[in-house]
Structure formats: structure tokens, C-alpha cells
C-alpha positions as CSV (number, residue, x, y, z in Angstrom):
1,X,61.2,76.0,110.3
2,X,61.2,79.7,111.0
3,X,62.8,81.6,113.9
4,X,62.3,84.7,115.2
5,X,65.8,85.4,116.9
6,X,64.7,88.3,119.4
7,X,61.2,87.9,120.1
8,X,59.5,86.9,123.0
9,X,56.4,84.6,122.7
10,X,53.3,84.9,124.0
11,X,53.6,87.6,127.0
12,X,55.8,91.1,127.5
13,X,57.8,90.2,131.5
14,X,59.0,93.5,133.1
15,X,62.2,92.8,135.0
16,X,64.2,94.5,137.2
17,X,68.2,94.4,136.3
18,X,71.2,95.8,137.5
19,X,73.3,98.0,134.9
20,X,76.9,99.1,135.6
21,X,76.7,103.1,135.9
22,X,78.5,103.8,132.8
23,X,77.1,101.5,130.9
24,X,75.0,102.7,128.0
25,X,71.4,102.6,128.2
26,X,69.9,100.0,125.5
27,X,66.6,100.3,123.3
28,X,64.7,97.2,122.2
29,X,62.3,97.5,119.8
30,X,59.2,95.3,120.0
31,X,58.6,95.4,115.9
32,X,61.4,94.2,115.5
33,X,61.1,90.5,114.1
34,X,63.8,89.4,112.1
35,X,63.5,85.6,111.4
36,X,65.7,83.0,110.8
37,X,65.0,79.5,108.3
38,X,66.5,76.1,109.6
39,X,66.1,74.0,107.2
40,X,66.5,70.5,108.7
41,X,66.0,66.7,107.8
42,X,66.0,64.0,109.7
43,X,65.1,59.9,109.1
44,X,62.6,57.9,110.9
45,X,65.7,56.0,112.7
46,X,65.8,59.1,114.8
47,X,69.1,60.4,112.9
48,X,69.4,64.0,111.9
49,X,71.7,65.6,109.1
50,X,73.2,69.2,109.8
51,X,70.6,72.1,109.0
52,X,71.1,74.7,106.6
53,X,70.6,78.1,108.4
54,X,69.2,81.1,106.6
55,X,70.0,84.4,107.6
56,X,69.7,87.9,106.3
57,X,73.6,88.5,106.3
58,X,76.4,86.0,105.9
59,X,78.0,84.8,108.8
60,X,80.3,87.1,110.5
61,X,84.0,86.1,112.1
62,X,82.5,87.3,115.1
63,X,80.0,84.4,115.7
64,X,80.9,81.8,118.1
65,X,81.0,78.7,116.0
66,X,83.2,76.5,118.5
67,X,80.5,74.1,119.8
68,X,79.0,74.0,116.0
69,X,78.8,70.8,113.9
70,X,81.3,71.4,111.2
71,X,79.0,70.1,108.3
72,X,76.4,73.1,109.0
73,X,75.8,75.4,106.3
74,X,74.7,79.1,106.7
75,X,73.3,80.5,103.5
76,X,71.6,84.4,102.8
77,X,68.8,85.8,101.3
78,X,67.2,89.3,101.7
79,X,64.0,87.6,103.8
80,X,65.5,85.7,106.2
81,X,63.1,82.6,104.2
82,X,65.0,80.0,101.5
83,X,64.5,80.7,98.0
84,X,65.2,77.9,94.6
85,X,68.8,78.8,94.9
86,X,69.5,77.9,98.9
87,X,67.0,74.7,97.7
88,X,69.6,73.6,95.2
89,X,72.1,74.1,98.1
90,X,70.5,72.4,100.3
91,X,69.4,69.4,98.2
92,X,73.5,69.1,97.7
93,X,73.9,69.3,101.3
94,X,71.2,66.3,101.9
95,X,72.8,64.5,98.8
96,X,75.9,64.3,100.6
97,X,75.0,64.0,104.4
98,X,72.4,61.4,103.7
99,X,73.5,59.1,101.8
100,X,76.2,57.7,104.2
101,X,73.5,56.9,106.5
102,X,71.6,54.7,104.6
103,X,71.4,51.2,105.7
104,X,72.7,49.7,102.5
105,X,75.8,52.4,102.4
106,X,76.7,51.6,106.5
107,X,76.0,47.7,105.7
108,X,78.7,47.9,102.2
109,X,81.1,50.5,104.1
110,X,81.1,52.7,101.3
111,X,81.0,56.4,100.9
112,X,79.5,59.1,98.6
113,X,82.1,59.4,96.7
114,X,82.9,55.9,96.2
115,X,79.6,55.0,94.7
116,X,79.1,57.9,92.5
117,X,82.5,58.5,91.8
118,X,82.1,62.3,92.0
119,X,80.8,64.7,94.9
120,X,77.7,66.4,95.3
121,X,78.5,69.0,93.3
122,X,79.4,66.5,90.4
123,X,83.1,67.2,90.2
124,X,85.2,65.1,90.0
125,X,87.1,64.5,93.7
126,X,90.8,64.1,91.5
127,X,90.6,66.9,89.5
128,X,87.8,69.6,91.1
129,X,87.6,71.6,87.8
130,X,86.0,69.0,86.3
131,X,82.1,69.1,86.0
132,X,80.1,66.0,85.1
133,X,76.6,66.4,83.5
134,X,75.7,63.1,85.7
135,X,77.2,60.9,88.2
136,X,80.5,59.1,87.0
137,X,79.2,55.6,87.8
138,X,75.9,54.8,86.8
139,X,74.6,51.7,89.0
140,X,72.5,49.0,87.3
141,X,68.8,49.1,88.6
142,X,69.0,46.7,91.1
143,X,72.1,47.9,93.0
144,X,70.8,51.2,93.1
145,X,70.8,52.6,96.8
146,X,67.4,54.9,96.7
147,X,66.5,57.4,99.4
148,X,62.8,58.6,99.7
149,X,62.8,62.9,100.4
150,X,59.3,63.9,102.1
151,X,59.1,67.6,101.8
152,X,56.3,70.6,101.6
153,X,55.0,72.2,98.5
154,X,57.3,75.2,98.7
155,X,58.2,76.4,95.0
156,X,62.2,76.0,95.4
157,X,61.9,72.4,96.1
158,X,59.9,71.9,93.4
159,X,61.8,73.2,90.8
160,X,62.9,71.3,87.5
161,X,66.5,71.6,87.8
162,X,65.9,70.1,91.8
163,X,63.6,66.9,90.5
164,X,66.3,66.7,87.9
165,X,68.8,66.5,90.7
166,X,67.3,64.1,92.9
167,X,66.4,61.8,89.4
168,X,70.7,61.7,89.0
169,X,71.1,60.7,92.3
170,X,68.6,57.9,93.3
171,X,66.5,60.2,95.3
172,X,62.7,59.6,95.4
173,X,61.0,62.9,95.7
174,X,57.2,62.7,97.7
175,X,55.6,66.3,97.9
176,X,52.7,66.4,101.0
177,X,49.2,67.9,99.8
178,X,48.5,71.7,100.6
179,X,47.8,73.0,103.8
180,X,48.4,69.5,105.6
181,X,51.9,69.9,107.0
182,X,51.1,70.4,110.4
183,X,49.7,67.0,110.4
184,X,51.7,64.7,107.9
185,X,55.5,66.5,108.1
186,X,57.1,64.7,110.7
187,X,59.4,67.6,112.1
188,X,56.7,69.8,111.9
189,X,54.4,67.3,113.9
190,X,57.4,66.2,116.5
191,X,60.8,68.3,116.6
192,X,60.0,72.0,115.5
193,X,57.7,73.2,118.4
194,X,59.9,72.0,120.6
195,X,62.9,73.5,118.9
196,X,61.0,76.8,119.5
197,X,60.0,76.3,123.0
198,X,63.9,75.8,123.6
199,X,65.5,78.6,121.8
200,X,62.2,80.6,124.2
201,X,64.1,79.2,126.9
202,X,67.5,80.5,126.2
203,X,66.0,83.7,125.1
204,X,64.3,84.2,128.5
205,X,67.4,83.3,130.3
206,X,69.4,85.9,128.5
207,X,67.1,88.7,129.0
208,X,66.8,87.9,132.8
209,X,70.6,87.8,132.7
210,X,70.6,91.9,132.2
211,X,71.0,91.4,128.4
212,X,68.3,92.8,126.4
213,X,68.9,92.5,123.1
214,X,69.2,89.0,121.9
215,X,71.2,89.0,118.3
216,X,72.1,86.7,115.5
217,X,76.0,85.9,117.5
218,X,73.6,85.4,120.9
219,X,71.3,82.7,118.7
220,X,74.3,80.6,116.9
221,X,76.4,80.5,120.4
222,X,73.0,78.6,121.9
223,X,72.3,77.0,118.7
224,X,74.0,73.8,119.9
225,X,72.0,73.5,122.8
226,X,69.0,74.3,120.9
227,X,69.8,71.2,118.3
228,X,70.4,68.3,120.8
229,X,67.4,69.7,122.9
230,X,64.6,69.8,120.0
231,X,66.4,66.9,117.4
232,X,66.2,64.3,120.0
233,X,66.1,60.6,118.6
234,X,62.3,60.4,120.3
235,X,61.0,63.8,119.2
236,X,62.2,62.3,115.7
237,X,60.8,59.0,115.7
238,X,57.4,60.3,117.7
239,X,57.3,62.9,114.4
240,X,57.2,60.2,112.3
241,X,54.9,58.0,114.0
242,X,52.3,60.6,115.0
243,X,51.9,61.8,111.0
244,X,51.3,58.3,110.0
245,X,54.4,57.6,107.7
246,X,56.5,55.2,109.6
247,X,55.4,53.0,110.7
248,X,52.5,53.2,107.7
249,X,49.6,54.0,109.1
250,X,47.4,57.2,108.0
251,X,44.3,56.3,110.4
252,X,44.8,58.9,112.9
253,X,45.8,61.5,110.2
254,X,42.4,60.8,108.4
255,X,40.7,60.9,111.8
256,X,41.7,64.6,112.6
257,X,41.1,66.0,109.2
258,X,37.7,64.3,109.0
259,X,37.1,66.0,112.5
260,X,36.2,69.3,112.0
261,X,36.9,71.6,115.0
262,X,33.7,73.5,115.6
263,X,35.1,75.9,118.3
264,X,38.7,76.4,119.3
265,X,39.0,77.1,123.2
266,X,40.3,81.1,123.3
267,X,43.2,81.0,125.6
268,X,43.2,83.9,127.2
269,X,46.9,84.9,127.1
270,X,48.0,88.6,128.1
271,X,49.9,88.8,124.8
272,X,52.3,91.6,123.6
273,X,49.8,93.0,121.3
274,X,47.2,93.3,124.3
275,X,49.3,94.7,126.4
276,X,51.0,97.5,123.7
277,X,48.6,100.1,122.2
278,X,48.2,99.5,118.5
279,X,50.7,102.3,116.2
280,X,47.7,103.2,114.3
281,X,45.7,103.9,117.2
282,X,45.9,108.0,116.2
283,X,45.0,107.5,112.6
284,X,42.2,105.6,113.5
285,X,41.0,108.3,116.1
286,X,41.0,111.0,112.8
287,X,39.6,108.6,110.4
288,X,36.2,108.5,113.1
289,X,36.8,112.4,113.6
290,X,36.2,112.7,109.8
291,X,33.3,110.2,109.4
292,X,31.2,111.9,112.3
293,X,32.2,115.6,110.6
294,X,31.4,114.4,106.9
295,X,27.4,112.2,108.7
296,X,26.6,113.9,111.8
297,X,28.1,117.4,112.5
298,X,24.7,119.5,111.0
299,X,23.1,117.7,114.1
300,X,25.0,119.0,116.3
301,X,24.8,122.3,118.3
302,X,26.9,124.9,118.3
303,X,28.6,124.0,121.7
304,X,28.9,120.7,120.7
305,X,30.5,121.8,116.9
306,X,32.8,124.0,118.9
307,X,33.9,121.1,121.3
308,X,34.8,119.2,118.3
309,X,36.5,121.5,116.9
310,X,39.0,121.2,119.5
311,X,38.7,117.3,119.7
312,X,40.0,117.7,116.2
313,X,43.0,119.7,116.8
314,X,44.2,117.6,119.5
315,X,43.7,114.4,117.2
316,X,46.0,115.9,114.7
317,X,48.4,117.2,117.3
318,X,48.5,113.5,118.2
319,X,49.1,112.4,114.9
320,X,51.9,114.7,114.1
321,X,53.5,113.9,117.8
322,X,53.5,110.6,117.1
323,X,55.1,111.0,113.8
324,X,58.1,112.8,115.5
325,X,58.3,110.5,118.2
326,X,58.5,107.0,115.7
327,X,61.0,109.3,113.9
328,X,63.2,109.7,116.8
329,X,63.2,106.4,118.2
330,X,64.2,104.9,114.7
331,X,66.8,107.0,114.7
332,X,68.2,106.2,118.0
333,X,67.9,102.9,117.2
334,X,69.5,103.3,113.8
335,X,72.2,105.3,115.5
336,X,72.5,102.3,118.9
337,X,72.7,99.8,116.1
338,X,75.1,101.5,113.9
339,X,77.5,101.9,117.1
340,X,77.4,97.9,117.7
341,X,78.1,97.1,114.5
342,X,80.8,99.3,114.1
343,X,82.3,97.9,117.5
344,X,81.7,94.2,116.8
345,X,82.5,94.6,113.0
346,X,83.7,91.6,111.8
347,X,84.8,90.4,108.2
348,X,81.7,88.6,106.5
349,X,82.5,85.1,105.5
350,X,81.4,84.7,101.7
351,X,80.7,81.4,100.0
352,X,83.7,80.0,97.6
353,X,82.9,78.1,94.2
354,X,80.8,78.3,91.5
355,X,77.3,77.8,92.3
356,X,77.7,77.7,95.8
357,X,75.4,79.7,97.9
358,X,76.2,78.7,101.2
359,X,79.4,78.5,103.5
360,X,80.0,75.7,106.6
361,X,81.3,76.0,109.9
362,X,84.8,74.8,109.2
363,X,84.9,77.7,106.7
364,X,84.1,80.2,109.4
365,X,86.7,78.4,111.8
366,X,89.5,78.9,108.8
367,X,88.5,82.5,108.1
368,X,88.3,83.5,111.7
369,X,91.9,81.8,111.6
370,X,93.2,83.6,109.2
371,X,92.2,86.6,109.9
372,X,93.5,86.2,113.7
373,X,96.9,85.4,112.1
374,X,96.5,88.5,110.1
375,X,95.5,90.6,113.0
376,X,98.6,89.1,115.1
377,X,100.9,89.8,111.8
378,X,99.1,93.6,111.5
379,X,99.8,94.0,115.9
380,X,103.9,92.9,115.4
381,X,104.2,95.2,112.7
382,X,102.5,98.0,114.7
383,X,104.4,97.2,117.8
384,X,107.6,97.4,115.8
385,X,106.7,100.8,113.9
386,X,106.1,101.9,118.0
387,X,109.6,100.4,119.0
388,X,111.5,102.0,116.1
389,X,110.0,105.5,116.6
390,X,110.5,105.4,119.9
391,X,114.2,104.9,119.5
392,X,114.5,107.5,117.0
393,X,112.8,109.6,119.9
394,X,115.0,108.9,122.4
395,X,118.3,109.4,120.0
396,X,117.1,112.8,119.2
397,X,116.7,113.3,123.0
398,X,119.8,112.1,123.8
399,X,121.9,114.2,120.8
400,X,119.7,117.5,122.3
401,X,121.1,117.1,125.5
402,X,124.7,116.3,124.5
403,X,124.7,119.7,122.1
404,X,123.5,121.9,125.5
405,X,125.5,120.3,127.8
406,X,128.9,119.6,126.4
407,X,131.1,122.1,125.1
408,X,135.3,121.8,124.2
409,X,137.5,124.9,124.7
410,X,140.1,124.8,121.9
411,X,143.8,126.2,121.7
412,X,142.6,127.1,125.4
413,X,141.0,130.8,124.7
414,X,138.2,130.4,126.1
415,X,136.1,130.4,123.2
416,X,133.8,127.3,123.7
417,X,132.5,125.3,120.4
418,X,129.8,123.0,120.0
419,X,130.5,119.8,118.6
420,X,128.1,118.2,116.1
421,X,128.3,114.4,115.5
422,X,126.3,111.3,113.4
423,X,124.7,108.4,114.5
């Protein structure tokens, strides 16, 4: 599922906020569209396992992770969109989340690690350095406990090293034909628009709070909140249902492709890009300036060529303008952005491991922990350094004022003598 973390949907709202006087001015940019991937899975009992959450940075200390199930798992890519290696994470992720909630696991009261006899990543849970090419314990065919993993055609799930994962670990891979997900993918069908519609919520809510910009640390402190609204047991089950695959029953799937749509109703929505005037607007205006020069301008007559002439110039004046005027807003933006980040910088937290490409909640907790502790360790020091100095200062001050102000006549002739002494 893909979320874009700042952007409004559907219309542009003007709204009138109050700003503290010093405050500095903020500039949002409507192209700005960075996305998010939640990649979530869920049963047809209506149970969900953690997501895995795609960004294009790693997580930062600075992110509120308090409220956060500690089993989700933040991963990175340069789009924003998962890729074969955050697919082999996730896979490992499922492996381990999902198993436990199988009927025959809850029924036997055994865990992951107790049936395979190693953990996702097949090392062994005594001695982590060791790698097994397969599970430890290999279950005869009847005792096998076999999950079935309904997912899209995307490449990175399709892979030969992620069939060959599943194969190892009883897990019963079913791909969905092309271009039918929004009609057999149960999350797609019952949980994800409504997942949407409640981070548009909270997005809305902070904007009419004063706040304009709505970042990455805004969307993981309402992530929570956006979870147990869109992943409700009934969204989940009525996912399943609706696209026919529990309970079985493709009738109503078959129905709606066999129906061919012969007119959408246009809805006539004042969208952003209706309201906004396009950014090629200018170019276009001197591409038509050209094509009526190059076809039509020996027609003319000589007022007319001369009025042109100066519809010209004023095209191109546009077009340069509006060069320098992207220019400078980029840069303030740059330069707005630059200043938050240098004032909320916060260490990155980095996956730990080989083959690992992703890091968990309870790892942000420990490094936001430790770092804390460092910071507190870094403070003492400082204050101490402070204290010492201070001292030093004052000792100096005091031996000053002893030298001016105290002087010893010796042998009584009148002939006064400073007196130097150590600390």
C-alpha cells in the first residue's frame, strides 16, 4: 500500500491560522509527494501481523515510536517503493509473525522456534553464528503446519531465492493474475482505502492545527491510530469476503470483470490540479508562439506581425521569470529544510546483521536509549568542565585581590612588600 505522507487528497482548503510573531514563516510545496510502502498482511480470521514500513531514510531517534508495536520493521530504499531485498525481509518477518498464529501452532502451544528448531533467519537460536542451509527439523509430510501467502505479481516477491524460502518453510505461495488486484487482494478490496482515508484525517487535523508541513516523525506518531482504525477485524474479514477467497466463492468477482463499465460518472471535484496553474503553462504559450510564426505569420499584416512581435517578447520574458522564480523557491525550500534538519538532527538507526535490511521498533527504543544515556553522560561531563573552570576563575579572582590589597611592612621601614603564595 502506498502513502503519500504530506499530501492532501482531492481538494486545496485555504485556512486561516494564528502564528506566534517570531515564529518563522513556513513554505509547503505542493510537488512535493514523497510516498511511503506499508507492506501489511493480514488472515481471513481478521488478525493482522506488524507491517513493514518503507521509507526513503532510516528511521531517525527522533521519531516517536512509544505507542508503536514493537515487532514493526522500518526498512529503506531510494523510492520510497520495496524492492527483492525489503521482499526477502519481509518474507522473514511473515515467516516469523505468522506462523504463531496458525490454528495448528495456537492448538499444539508451540512456537517458531520450537518447530523449526532455528529462527527466521535460519540460525541457530543457541549459537547465532550458526547458519543452516534449511530448517533444523524437517517435519514428516503429514505433520507439516502449511500457511497459504496470497500476494501480487510484483517482481521482489517473485523471485527464486523468495519461492525457495517459502518451499523451506511450508509456505504455499498463490500469485493473483495481472491487473486484478483491486478486485481479488483482500486488503486492497477492504482495509487500504480506508487506511488512506484515516491517515487524510489526521493529516487534515494537523494542518487545521496551524501546522503545515506534515513530515515522516508527524506520520509514525499517528501511525498507531492509523493501524487500529484501517486494520479492523471487519474491514479484514469484509476484504476477504468481498474478493471471493474466504469464504470460496469467485461469483461476484467474475460478475464485475464480465461487466464492462461503459461510462464512469465524472465527479466533478475542484482538485489541486484544477485549482493550480499547470508549471508548463509558459512553455506551452511559446511552443504556440512558434507554430503560428513558423504556418501563419506571411498572412499577417504588418500591424498584426509587429503586435506579435511583442506577444513574443513578453512570452519569453515569462519563461525566463518563471525560471528564476522555481529557482528561488527551491532554494528557500532547500535552505527551510536544511534548517529543520539541522535542528531536529537525530542519529539514524541502521540495521544490525548480515542480510538484514530492516530495523524494529524495540531497536529504535534501545538506540534512542542509548544515545539519551550518552547525551546525559556528554551534559555531566560538560557541567563539570563548567564547574572546574569556574573555580579556577574565581581562585584567580580571589589571589588578584589579595596581591592589591594586602601588603606587610617588614623590619618596620616603611617599605611595603607584596607577598606571593600557592594554592
Amino acid at each position: 500500500c502506498g502513502i503519500r505522507i504530506g499530501a492532501l487528497r482531492e481538494r486545496l482548503e485555504v485556512i486561516i491560522i494564528k502564528k506566534m510573531l517570531n515564529a518563522k514563516h513556513e513554505v509547503v510545496s505542493f510537488s512535493n509527494r514523497e510516498s511511503t510502502t506499508m507492506l501489511g498482511c493480514a488472515n481471513a480470521a481478521g488478525f493482522m501481523i506488524p507491517p513493514l514500513m518503507v521509507f526513503k531514510t532510516w528511521p531517525t531517534e527522533s521519531w516517536d515510536v512509544e505507542d508503536l508495536d514493537e515487532a514493526i520493521r522500518f526498512a529503506r530504499s531510494e523510492s520510497g517503493f520495496s524492492n527483492a531485498e525489503i521482499s526477502m525481509d519481509w518474507i522473514r518477518h511473515f515467516n516469523r509473525n505468522s506462523f504463531e498464529c496458525t490454528a495448528k501452532a495456537q492448538s499444539r502451544g508451540i512456537t517458531f522456534t520450537d518447530w523449526f528448531g532455528c529462527d527466521e533467519f535460519m540460525r541457530d537460536p543457541d549459537i547465532p553464528d550458526v547458519i543452516w542451509k534449511q530448517p533444523y527439523f524437517e517435519r514428516p509430510e503429514k505433520e507439516r503446519i502449511w500457511r497459504l501467502l496470497v500476494i501480487d505479481g510484483f517482481t521482489g516477491k517473485t523471485s527464486l531465492e523468495f519461492m525457495d524460502y517459502c518451499l523451506r518453510f511450508d509456505i504455499e505461495i498463490f500469485i493473483l493474475p495481472p491487473h486484478s488486484t483491486h478486485l481479488t487482494q483482500p486488503l486492497d478490496v477492504g482495509v487500504f482505502q480506508l487506511l488512506k482515508n484515516a491517515h487524510q484525517r489526521r493529516l487534515r487535523h494537523h494542518i487545521r492545527e496551524g501546522f503545515l508541513n506534515f513530515k515522516r516523525s508527524d506520520f509514525i506518531s499517528k501511525l498507531s491510530e492509523i493501524l487500529t482504525e484501517g486494520f479492523t477485524p471487519h474491514n479484514i474479514m469484509n476484504g476477504f469476503e468481498k474478493s471471493g477467497i474466504f469464504p470460496v466463492n469467485g461469483a461476484a468477482v467474475i460478475q464485475k470483470v464480465k461487466e464492462k463499465k461503459k461510462s464512469l460518472l465524472a465527479v466533478n471535484n475542484p482538485a489541486l490540479s484544477s485549482l493550480l496553474p499547470r508549471e508548463i503553462r509558459f512553455k506551452d504559450a511559446r511552443e504556440v508562439a512558434r507554430h503560428l510564426k513558423r504556418n501563419y505569420r506571411e498572412g499577417f499584416s504588418s500591424p498584426t506581425r509587429q503586435s506579435f512581435g511583442v506577444l513574443e517578447d513578453v512570452i519569453c520574458e515569462a519563461v525566463v521569470l518563471n525560471s528564476f522564480a522555481e529557482e528561488h523557491i527551491q532554494s528557500r525550500l532547500d535552505r527551510i529544510a536544511a534548517s529543520n534538519n539541522k535542528r531536529n538532527k537525530r542519529k539514524k538507526v541502521m540495521p544490525s546483521g548480515k542480510y538484514i535490511n530492516s530495523v524494529t521498533v524495540e531497536q529504535v527504543r534501545e538506540s534512542l536509549n542509548a544515545s539519551t544515556k550518552k547525551d546525559r553522560g556528554d551534559e555531566l561531563r560538560r557541567q563539570r568542565r563548567n564547574l572546574k573552570q569556574l573555580r579556577k576563575e574565581e581562585d584567580e579572582r580571589l589571589k588578584e585581590e589579595w596581591r592589591k590589597s594586602y601588603k606587610y611592612d617588614i623590619n618596620n621601614n616603611g617599605k611595603p612588600i607584596h607577598i606571593s603564595f600557592e594554592r
